[in-house]
C-alpha positions in Angstrom: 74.0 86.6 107.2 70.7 88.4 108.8 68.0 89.2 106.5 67.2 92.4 106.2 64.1 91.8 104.2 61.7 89.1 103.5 60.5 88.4 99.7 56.8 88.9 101.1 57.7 92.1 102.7 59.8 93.6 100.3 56.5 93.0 97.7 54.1 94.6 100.4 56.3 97.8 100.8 56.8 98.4 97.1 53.8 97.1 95.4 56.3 95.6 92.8 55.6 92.4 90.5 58.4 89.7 90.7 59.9 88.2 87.6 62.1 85.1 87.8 63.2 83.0 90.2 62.9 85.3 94.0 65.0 84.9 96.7 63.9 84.6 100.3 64.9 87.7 101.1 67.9 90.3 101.1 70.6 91.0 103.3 71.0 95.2 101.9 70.2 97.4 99.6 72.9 99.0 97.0 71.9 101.8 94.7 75.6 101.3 93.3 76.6 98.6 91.2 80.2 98.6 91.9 80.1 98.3 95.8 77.1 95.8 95.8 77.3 92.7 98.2 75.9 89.0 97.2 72.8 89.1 98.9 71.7 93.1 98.3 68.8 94.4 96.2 70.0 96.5 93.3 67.8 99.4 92.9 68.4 101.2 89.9 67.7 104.7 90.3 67.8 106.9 87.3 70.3 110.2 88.7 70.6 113.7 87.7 73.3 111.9 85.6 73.1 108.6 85.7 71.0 105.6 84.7 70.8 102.6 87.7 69.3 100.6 85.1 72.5 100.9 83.0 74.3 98.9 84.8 72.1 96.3 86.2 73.7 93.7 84.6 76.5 94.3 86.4 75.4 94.6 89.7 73.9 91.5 89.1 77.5 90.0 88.2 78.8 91.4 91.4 76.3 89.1 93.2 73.4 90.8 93.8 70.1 88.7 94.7 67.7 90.8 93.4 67.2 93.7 90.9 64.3 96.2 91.6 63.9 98.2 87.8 61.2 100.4 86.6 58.4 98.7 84.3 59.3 101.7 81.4 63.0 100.1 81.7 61.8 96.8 81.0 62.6 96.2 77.6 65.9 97.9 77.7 67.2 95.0 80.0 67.0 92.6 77.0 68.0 89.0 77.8 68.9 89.5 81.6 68.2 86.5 83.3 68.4 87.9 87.3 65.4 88.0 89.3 63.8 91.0 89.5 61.1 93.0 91.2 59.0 95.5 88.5 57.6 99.3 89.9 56.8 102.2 88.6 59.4 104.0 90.0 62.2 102.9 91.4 62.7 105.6 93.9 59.2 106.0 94.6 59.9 102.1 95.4 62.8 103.2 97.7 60.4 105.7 99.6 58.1 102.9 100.1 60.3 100.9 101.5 62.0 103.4 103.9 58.6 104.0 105.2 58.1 100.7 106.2 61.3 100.7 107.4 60.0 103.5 109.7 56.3 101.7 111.0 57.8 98.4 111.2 60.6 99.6 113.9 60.4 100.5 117.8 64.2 102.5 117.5 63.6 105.5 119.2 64.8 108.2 116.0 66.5 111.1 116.0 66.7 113.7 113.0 69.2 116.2 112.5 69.6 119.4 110.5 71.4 122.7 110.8 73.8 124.7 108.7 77.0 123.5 110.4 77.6 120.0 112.3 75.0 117.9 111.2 77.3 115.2 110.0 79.9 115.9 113.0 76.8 115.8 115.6 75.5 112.4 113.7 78.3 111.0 113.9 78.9 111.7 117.5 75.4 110.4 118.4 75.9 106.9 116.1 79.5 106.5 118.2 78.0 107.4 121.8 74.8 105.7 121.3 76.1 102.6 120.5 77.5 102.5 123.9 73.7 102.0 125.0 72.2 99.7 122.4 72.2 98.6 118.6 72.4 102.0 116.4 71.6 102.6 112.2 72.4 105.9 111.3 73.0 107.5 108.2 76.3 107.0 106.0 78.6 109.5 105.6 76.2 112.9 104.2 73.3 111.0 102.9 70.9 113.3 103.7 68.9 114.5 100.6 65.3 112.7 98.3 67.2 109.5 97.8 70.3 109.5 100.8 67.4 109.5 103.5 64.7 106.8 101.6 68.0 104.2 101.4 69.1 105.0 104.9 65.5 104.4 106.6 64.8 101.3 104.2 68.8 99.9 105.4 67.4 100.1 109.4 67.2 96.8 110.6 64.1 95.9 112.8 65.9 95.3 115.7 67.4 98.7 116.0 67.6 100.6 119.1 68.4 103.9 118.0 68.2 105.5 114.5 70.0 109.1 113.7 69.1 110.3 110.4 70.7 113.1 108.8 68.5 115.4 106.7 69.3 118.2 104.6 68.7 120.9 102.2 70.2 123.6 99.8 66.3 125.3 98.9 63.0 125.4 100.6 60.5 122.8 100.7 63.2 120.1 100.7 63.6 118.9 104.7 59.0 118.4 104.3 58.5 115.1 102.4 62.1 113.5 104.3 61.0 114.8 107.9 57.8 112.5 107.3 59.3 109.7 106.7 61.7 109.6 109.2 59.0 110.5 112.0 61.8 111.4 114.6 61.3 111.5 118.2 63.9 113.7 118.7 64.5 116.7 115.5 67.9 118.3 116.6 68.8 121.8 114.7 72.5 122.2 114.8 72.8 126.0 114.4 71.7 128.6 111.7 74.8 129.8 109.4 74.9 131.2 106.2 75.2 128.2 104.2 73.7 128.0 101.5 73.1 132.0 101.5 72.9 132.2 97.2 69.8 130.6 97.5 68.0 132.3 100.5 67.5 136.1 100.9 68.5 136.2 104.7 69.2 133.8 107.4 65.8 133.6 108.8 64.7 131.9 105.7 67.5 129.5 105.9 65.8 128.9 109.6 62.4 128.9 108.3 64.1 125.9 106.2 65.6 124.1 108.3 62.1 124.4 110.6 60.3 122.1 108.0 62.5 119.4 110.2 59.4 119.9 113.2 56.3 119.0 110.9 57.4 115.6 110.8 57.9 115.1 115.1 56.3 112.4 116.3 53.5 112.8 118.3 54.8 113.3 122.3 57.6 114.4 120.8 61.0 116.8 121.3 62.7 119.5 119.2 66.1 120.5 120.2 67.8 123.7 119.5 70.7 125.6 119.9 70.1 129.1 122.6 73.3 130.5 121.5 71.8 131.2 117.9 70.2 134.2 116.8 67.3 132.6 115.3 66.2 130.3 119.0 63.0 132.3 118.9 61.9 131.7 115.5 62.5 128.0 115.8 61.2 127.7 119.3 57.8 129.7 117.9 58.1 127.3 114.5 58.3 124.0 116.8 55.7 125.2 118.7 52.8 125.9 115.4 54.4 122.9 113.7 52.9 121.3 117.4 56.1 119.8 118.7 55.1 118.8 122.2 58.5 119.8 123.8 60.9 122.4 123.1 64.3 122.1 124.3 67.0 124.2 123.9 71.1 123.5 124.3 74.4 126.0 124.2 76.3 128.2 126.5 73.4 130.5 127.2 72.2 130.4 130.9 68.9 129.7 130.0 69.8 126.6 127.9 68.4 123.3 129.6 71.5 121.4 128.1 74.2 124.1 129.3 77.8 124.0 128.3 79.6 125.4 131.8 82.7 125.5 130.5 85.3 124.3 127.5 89.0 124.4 128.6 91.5 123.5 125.4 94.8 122.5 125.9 98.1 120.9 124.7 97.3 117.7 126.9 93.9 117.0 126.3 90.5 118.9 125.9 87.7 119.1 129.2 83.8 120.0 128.3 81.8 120.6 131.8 78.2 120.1 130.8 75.0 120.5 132.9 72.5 118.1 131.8 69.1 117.0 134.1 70.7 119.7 136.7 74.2 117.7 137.0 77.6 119.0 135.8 79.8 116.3 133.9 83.0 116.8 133.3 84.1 114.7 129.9 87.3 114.4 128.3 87.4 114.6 124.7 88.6 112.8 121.9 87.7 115.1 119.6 89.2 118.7 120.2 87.2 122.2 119.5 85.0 124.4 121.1 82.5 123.7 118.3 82.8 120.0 118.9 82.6 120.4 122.6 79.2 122.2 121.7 77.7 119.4 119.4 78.5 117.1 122.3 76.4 119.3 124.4 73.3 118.7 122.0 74.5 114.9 121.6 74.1 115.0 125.5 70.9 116.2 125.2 69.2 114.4 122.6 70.7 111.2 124.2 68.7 112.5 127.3 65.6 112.9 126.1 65.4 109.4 124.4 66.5 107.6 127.8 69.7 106.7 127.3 72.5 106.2 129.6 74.3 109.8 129.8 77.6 107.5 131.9 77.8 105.6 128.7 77.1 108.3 126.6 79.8 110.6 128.3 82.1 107.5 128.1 81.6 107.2 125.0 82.3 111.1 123.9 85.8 110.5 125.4 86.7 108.0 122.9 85.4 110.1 119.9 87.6 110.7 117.1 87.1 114.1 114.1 85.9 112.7 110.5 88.1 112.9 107.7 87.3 115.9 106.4 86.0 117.2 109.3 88.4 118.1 111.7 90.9 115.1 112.0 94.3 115.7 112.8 97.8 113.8 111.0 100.9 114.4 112.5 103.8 114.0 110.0 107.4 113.4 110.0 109.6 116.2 107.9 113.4 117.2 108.5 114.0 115.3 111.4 110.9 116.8 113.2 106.9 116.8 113.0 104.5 119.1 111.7 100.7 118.8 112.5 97.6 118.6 109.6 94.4 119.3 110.6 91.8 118.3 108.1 89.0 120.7 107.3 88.7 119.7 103.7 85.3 118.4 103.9 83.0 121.8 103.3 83.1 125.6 104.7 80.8 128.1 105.6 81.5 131.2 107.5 80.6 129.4 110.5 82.4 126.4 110.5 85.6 128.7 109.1 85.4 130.2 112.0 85.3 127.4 114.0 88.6 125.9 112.0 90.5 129.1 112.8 89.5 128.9 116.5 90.8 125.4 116.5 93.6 126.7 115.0 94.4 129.7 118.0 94.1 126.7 120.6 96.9 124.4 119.1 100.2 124.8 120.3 103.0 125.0 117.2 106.2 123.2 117.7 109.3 124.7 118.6 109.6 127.0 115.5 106.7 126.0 114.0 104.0 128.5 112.5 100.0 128.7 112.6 99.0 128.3 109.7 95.5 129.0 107.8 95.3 127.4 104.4 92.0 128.3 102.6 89.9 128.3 99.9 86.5 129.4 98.3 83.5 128.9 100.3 80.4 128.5 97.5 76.8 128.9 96.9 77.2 132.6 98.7 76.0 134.3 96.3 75.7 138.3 96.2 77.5 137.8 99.4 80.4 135.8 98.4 82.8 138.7 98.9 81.6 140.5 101.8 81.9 137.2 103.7 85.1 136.1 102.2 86.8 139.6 103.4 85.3 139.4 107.0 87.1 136.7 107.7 89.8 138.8 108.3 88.2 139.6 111.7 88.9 136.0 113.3 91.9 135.6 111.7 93.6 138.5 113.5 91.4 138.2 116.6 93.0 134.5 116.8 96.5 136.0 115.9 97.0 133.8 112.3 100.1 135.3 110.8 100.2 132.8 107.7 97.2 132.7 105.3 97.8 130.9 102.3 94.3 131.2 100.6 93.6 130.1 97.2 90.4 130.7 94.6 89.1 133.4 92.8 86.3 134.8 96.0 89.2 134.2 98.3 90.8 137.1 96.5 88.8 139.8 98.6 90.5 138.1 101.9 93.9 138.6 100.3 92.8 142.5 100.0 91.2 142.8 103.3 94.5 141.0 104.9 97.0 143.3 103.1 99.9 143.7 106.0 97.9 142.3 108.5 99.3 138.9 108.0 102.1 136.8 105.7 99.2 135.6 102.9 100.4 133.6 100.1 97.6 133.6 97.3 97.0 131.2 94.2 94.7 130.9 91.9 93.2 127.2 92.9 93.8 124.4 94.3 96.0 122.9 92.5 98.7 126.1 92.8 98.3 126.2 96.4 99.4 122.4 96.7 102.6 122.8 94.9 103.4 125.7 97.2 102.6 123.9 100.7 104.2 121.0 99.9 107.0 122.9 99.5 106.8 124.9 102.1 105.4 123.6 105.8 108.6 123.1 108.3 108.9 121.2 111.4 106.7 122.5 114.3 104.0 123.8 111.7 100.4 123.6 112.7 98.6 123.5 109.4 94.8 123.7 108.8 93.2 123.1 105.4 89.9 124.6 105.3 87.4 125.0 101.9 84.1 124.0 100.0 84.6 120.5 98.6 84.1 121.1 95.3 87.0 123.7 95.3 89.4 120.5 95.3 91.3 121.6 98.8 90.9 118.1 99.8 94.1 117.0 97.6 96.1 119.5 99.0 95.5 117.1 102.2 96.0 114.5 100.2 99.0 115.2 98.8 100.8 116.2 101.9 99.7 112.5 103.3 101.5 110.9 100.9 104.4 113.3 100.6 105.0 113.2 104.3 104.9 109.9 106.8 102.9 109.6 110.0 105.4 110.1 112.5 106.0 108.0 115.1 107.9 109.3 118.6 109.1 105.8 119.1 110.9 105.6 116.1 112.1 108.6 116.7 113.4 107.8 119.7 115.0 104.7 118.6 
């Protein structure tokens, strides 16, 4: 297996004073004990709530070559005979080593941010990329003080591109990750009101999500989205944070990366795209207009560090959603189908809106109803219920007729809605699952669409395993 790390580089990167027996080198680096692979570095963090150094022993029984422990911890680890590597700190270590991750590589890097689609748009540049060369990108959302650190110090030297996901729920928190990953290329999604409990107004969610341009690398590019209200404060924050090149991508004339045209339909979905004064026209695997315009800033950012759009575009047309994030099940019930479109993941006004305008543009079955199954959107703060009710607004604009919404700030939808549409309200989670299971039909389209803590996730969950993938050849057996 590759090394990932030699002994004599892993010491130089983290300062840290062997004990035992030391490998070579490692092949990863695990922060959990239970998915650990022989060969991998165990760093023992110490969590909000837990302890790495608790269970070092048996991350050590699941094979791994080296431990990496605080000196403080020391004595706690008794008679444990593994080798080990003693620091201060053991995330401080992890920093360290990200950072060398970052000088010792030539990948050219790309950081995103935003307030909806940064995993979607990382995603979607680790899966088009890697049409053009090696690619390390970040795994699912690990994006935060200790998600980025372990992504960087995971890059292998060789890598062609890196796309790091970074981001943040309070000021000051996209600074001290920007700097280490030193990105060519710092891509803000959009501005939403995510997060809104913890900033006074949108513009200081954007004055946030700005600290992403003090860490550019010299010569090089920010990327933003003209369609957004706040273009000018970011292009004006990119430009006193001394980004050398401001770049701007959406549906707005002006944009450099332009989205011509998105046409959604029952066989297939078409983005048009002008990129470097040429219009492509790329299928997609992935359908939405929201998708269509992350693949517009994929397009671009793929641009501006040289690679090859033909693969890149290739690439797009092969792209499938995330669970959670917009993939679609279709499952067999009463001699028919009904489609499931997963949303689960998270939800913000934004990205609801973007679910129920996914929603409008897929065709029910013969019979079948539209179908809008929500729940709470969090951290909104003082504003949870003024923006729970205005989703009424895209909901009738994209003709929904069924809402079934569940949670206790979905409650000022159900009010808004009153006879403007066929809502079905529970309490949670939990209430609302017992009722769809019950009652989707054949030809349904159904989306599920909710913060993930709110538990909406096992109401996709539990239709999965009520319900079989169907299968038209079966069927037609």
């Amino acid at each position: 297996m590759t090394m990932l790390w030699t002994f004599e580089d892993l010491i130089a990167a983290t300062h840290g004073r062997p004990i035992g027996t030391m490998p070579a080198g490692i092949t990863g680096i695990s922060i959990d004990s239970r998915s650990i692979s022989p060969g991998e570095a165990f760093f023992a963090i110490k969590g909000d709530r837990v302890d790495g150094h608790d269970f070092a022993s048996l991350a050590f029984a699941n094979g791994a070559a080296l431990l990496v422990v605080s000196e403080g911890k020391l004595p706690a680890l008794g008679r444990l005979t593994a080798p080990m590597l003693v620091v201060h700190d053991v995330l401080q270590a992890l920093v360290d080593l990200g950072c060398a991750a970052r000088d010792r590589s030539a990948a050219k890097v790309i950081a995103v941010t935003g307030s909806v689609g940064k995993t979607t748009t990382k995603e979607m540049l680790r899966h088009s990329l890697s049409a053009c060369g090696s690619v390390h990108a970040s795994v699912a959302s690990f994006n935060n003080h200790w998600g980025v650190p372990l992504t960087l110090a995971r890059m292998p030297e060789t890598t062609a591109y890196g796309v790091f996901e970074i981001g943040m729920n309070h000021p000051d928190e996209i600074r001290p990750l920007v700097k280490m990953v030193r990105p060519h290329v710092a891509l803000v999604t959009t501005i939403a009101a995510a997060h809104l409990g913890n900033f006074a107004s949108l513009d200081e969610i954007a004055m946030a999500k700005a600290e992403i341009f003090e860490g550019v690398a010299p010569g090089g590019h920010a990327l933003l989205n003209r369609d957004n209200e706040q273009y000018a404060l970011l292009e004006q924050a990119a430009k006193q944070a001394g980004v050398a090149h401001v770049h701007s991508f959406g549906a707005d004339p002006k944009a450099e990366f332009r989205l011509v045209e998105f046409m959604a339909g029952p066989q297939g979905n078409v983005l048009w795209a002008s990129v470097d004064g040429q219009t492509l026209e790329i299928p997609m695997g992935a359908p939405g207009r929201h998708i269509a315009e992350n693949a517009v800033a994929v397009l671009g950012a793929a641009h501006l560090v040289g690679a090859d759009i033909e693969k890149v575009m290739n690439a797009l047309a092969t792209m499938q959603p995330e669970k959670g994030r917009g993939r679609r099940h279709r499952l067999a019930i009463d001699g028919g189908s009904f489609t499931l479109i997963d949303e689960s993941y998270n939800a913000n006004p934004a990205s609801m809106r973007a679910a129920i305008a996914l929603l409008r543009d897929t065709v029910p079955g013969e019979g079948g109803r539209r179908i809008a199954v929500l729940g709470d959107m969090l951290e909104m703060g003082e504003f949870s219920q003024q923006l729970h009710a205005e989703l009424a607004a895209p909901l009738s604009e994209a003709g929904i007729e069924d809402v079934w919404i569940g949670g206790s700030d979905m409650a000022a939808l159900r009010d808004t809605l009153a006879d403007a549409a066929r809502v079905e309200y529970r309490d949670d989670a939990d209430s609302m699952q017992e009722f769809v299971l019950k009652a989707v039909r054949p030809g349904d389209v159904v989306v599920v669409k909710s913060s993930k803590s709110t538990g909406f996730s096992r109401i996709v969950a539990g239709l999965l395993d009520k319900y079989e993938a169907f299968s038209d050849t079966e069927r037609a057996e």
